[in-house]
C-alpha positions in Angstrom: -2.2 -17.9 4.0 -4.9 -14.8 4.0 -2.3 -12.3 1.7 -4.1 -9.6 0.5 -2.0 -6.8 -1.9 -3.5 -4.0 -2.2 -2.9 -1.1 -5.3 -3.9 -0.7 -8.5 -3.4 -2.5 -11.7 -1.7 -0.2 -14.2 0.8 0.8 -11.2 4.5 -0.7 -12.5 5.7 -1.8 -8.7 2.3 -3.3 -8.3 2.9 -5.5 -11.6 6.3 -6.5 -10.2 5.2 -7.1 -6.8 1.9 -9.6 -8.3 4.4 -10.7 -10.9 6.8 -11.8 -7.9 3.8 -13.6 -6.1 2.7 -15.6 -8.9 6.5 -16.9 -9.6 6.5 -17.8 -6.2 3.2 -19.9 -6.7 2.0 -17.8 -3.8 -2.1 -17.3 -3.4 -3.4 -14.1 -3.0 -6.5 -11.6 -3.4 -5.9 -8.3 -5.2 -7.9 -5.1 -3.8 -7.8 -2.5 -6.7 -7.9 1.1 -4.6 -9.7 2.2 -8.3 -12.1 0.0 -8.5 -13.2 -1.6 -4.9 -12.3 2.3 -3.2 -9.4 2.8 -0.2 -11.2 -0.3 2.0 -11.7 0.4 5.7 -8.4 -1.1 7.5 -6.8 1.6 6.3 -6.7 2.6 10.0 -5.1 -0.9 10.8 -1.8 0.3 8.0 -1.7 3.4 9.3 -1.1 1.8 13.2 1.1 -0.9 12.0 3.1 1.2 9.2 2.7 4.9 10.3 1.5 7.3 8.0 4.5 8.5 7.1 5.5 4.9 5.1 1.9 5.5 3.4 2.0 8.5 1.8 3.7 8.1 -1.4 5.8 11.8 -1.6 7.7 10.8 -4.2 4.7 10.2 -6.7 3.4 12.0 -9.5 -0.1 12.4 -7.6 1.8 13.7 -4.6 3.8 16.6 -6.8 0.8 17.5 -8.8 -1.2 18.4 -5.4 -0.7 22.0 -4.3 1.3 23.3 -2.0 -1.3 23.8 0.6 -2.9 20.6 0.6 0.9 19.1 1.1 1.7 20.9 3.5 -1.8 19.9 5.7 -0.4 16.7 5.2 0.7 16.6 8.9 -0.5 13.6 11.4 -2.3 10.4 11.0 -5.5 12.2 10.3 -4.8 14.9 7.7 -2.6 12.2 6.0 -5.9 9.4 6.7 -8.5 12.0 5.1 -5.9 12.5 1.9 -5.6 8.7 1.2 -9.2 8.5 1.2 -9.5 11.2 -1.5 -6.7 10.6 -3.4 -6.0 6.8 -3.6 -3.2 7.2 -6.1 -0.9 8.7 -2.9 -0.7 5.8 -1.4 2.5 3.6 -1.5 1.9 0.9 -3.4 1.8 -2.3 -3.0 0.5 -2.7 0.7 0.2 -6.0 1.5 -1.8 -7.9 4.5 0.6 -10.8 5.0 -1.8 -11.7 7.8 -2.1 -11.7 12.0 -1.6 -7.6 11.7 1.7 -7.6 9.5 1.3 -5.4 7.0 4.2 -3.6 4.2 4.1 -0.3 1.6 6.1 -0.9 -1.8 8.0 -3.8 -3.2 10.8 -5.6 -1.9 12.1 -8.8 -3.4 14.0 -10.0 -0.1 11.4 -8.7 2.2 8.7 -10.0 0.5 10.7 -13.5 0.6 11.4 -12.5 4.6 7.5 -12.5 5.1 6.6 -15.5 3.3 9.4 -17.3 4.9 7.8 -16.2 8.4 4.4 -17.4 7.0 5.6 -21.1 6.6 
C-alpha cells in the first residue's frame, strides 16, 4: 500500500492519526508540510477534496490571519496560493490512501473504511 499522511509533527490530530496507523501495523511515509514544504499534488487534494475540506477555518492560523486575507479566501486558487504560504491552514492529516483517494483530518472509522477498501 503507497499511504502517504501528510501534516506536521507537533500537530495533536496528526499524532493521533500516526498513532492510529502504527496500532494498526499499517506502513506509511510521513511528509512534514514544515520541513519538506506544501509538495506539488496539492492540486490533486484540492480536485479530489475541494478546497473548502482543506482549508482549516477553525485553526488558530486561520483566526490569527486578517480579515482581508480571509475573506480573499474565495475559489480553488485564492484558497491554492494561501496553502502554499501558510502551511499551518491546512486540515491536517491529509492522507494519500492511494489510486487518487485522498482525506483532510482524522477519523477512527474512516480511516478503518479506507484501509478496509485497501485489502
Amino acid at each position: 500500500m503507497a499511504l502517504t499522511l501528510y501534516g506536521i509533527p507537533n500537530c495533536d490530530t496528526v499524532k493521533k492519526a500516526r498513532a492510529w496507523l502504527t496500532a494498526q501495523g499499517v506502513e506509511y511515509r510521513f511528509h512534514d508540510f514544515k520541513r519538506d514544504g506544501v509538495p506539488t499534488d496539492i492540486d490533486a487534494w484540492i480536485g479530489a477534496l475541494g478546497w473548502e475540506a482543506l482549508v482549516n477555518r477553525a485553526g488558530t492560523t486561520w483566526r490569527k490571519l486578517d480579515d482581508a486575507t480571509r475573506a480573499g479566501v474565495a475559489d480553488a486558487s485564492s484558497a491554492r496560493a494561501l496553502m502554499l504560504a501558510q502551511p499551518s491552514v491546512i486540515k491536517r492529516p491529509v492522507v494519500h490512501w492511494g489510486a487518487g483517494h485522498y482525506t483532510a483530518g482524522f477519523d477512527a472509522s474512516r480511516f478503518a473504511a479506507h484501509l478496509a477498501q485497501q485489502t
